[in-house]
N, C-alpha and C positions, 0 to 999 in steps of 0.2 A: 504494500500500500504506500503511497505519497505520500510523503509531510506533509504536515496541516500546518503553512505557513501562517496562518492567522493567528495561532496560539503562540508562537514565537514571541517574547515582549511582553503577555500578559502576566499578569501578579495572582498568586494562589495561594489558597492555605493546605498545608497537608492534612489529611484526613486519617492517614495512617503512616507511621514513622516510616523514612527511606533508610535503607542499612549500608548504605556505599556499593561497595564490590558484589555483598553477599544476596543486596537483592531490590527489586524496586519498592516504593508504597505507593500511596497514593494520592492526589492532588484536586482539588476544587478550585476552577481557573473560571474566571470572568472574560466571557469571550461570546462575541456575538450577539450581545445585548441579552446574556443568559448566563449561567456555569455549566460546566460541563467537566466531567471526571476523566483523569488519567491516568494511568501509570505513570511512577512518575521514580525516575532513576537522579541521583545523587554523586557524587566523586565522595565525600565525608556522608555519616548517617548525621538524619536529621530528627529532629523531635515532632510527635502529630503536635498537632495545633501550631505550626513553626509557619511564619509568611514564607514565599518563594518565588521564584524571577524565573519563567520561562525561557530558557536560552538556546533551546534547539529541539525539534522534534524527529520523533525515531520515525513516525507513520504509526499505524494502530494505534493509535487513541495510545501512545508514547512517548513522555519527554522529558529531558532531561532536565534536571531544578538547580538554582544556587540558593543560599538563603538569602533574605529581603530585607532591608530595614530603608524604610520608605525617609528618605532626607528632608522633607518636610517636615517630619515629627519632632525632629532637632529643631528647625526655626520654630515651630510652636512652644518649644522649649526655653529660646530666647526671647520669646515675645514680652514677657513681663519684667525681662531687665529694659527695656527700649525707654522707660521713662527716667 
């Protein structure tokens, strides 16, 4: 099957931990004006409930994750030093 270059780029949460090498988990990816589930393969394991950054897809409803921390959440962070 083709990658699903649309999922490429989108932010997801894990739904079941990723273990690295030893095996995929799984991911709820915001895509298409919906969520939609993956397998979802890692380089390090990840914890469920961990955010994740879509960075490539295998095909079959497959992709590979990094973990996420959304750089916004830091300037909402600095917000109440600004006065």
């Amino acid at each position: 099957m083709a990658p699903d270059e649309a999922v490429v780029g989108c932010i997801g949460v894990l739904l079941v931990h990723t273990r690295g090498a030893a095996g995929p988990g799984e991911v709820l990816v915001r895509v298409r004006g919906g969520s939609e589930a993956f397998l979802a393969w890692s380089a390090e394991p990840l914890p469920k409930g961990a955010p994740v950054l879509v960075i490539e897809s295998r095909g079959s409803r497959q992709v590979d994750v990094i973990a996420w921390a959304d750089p916004l959440d830091a300037l909402a962070g600095d917000a109440g030093d600004a006065g």
